[in-house]
N, C-alpha and C positions, 0 to 999 in steps of 0.2 A: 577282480583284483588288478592291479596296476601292475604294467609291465615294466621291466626295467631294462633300460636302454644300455646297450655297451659303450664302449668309452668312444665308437667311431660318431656312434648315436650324438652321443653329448656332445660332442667338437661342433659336430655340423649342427645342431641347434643353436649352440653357444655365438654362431658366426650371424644371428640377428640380435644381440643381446649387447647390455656395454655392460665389458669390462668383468664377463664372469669368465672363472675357469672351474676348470674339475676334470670328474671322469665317470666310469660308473657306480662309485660310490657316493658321490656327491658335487654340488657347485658351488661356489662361493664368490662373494661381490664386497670388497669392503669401500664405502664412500666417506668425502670428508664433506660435512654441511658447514654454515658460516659459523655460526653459532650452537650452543649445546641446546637452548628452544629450538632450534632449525632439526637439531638431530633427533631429540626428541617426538619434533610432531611428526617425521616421518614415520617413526618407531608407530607412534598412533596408527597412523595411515594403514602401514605395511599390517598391526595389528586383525585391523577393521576386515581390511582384504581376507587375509587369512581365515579369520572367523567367516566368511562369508564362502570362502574356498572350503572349510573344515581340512583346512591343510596348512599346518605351521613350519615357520621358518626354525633354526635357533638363532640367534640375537644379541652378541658382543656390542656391547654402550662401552667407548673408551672418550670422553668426554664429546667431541662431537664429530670424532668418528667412530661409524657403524660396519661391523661386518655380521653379512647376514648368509648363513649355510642352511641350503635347502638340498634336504634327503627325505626320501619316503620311508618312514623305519619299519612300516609294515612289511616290506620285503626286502628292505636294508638295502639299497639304493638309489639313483637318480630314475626318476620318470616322467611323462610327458606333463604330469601336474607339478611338477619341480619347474620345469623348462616355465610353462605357463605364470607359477607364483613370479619367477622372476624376471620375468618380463612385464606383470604387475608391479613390482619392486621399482625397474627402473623406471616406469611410467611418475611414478610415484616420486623417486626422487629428482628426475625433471623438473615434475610439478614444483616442488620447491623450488629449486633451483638457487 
């Protein structure tokens, strides 16, 4: 089972990351894409990843921006597969760009 990092944990992972914050309950990234297809096919993306992780984000659509919160609910909170999904996340919406 996944360990879950304390909030010193999180900062200092956070500090190769863009633009998340949190703690040991969880982290969060909200991005703005050009367009609502821009936001959308990230949404794909970040899905695809996920499903290939068997680790889901949750997933705020406010036209075409996205905020995306990743926690482990299996032991309710942040872990090193969170830190990992999200830095998938920002890979991802680079890629768009």
């Amino acid at each position: 089972m996944a360990e879950v990092l304390d909030t010193a944990q999180v900062q200092a992972a956070l500090t190769g990351l863009t633009d998340w914050s949190g703690d040991a309950t969880a982290i969060t990234r909200t991005v703005s894409l050009a367009t609502f297809p821009d936001a959308i096919a990230v949404v794909t993306r970040v899905a695809m990843t996920a499903e290939e992780m068997d680790h889901h984000p949750d997933i705020d659509i406010r036209w075409r921006t996205l905020t995306f919160r990743c926690s482990t609910h299996s032991v309710r909170g942040t872990t090193a597969l969170d830190i990992e999904l999200a830095r998938r996340i920002d890979e991802i919406v680079a890629a768009q760009g």
